[in-house]
N, C-alpha and C positions, 0 to 999 in steps of 0.2 A: 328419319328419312323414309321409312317401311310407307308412314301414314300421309308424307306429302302429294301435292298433285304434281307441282311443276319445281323444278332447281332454277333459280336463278343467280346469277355469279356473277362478279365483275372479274376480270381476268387480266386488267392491267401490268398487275407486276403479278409476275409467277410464283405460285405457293403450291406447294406438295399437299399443305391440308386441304385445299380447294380444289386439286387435281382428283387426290382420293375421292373427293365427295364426288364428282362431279363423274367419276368409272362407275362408283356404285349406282348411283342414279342412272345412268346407260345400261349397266348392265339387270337394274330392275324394268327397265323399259320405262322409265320416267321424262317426258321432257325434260332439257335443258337450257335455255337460254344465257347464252354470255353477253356479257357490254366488254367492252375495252375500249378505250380513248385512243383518238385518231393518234398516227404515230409511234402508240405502244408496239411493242413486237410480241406477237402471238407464236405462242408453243406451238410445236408440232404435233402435242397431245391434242390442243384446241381443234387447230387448225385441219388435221385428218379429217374426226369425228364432223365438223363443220362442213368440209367439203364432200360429204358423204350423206351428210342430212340429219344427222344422229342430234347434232350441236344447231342453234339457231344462233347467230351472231351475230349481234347488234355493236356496229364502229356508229360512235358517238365522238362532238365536239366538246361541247362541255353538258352539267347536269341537265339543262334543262331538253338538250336536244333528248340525250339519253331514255328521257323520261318519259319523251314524244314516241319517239322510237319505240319506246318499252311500250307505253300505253295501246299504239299502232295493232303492236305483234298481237300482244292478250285480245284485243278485241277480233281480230279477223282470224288468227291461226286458234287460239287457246278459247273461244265465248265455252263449250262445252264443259269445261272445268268448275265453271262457277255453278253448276247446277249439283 
């Protein structure tokens, strides 16, 4: 986690392993990005740090949108990462 740039997560069904990762990389000052599939119900862990700026959250239909969406983010908010 120390050596990553960015976390990304899908957050559909809620997991405490993916919760943990997803404090520590906040609390390193790590980007985050979530997907969750339209419909799913999102934590309130998520959903805080999201409405706060911390989380980026990507609601997707199925994979392909996801992917659109994902590629979207990296390139306009995240280009500086790849260097």
């Amino acid at each position: 986690m120390e050596n990553c740039k960015l976390v990304i997560a899908e957050v559909s069904s809620p997991s405490i392993g993916a919760g943990v990762k997803i404090g520590v990389a906040i609390k390193a000052g790590k980007p985050v990005i979530c997907l969750v599939k339209n419909g799913a119900i999102v934590t309130s862990f998520i959903k805080g740090p999201a409405q706060s700026g911390l989380i980026h959250l990507i609601r997707y239909e199925n994979e392909e949108d996801a992917l659109s969406q994902l590629k979207t983010l990296l390139e306009t908010k995240f280009k500086n990462l790849t260097k």
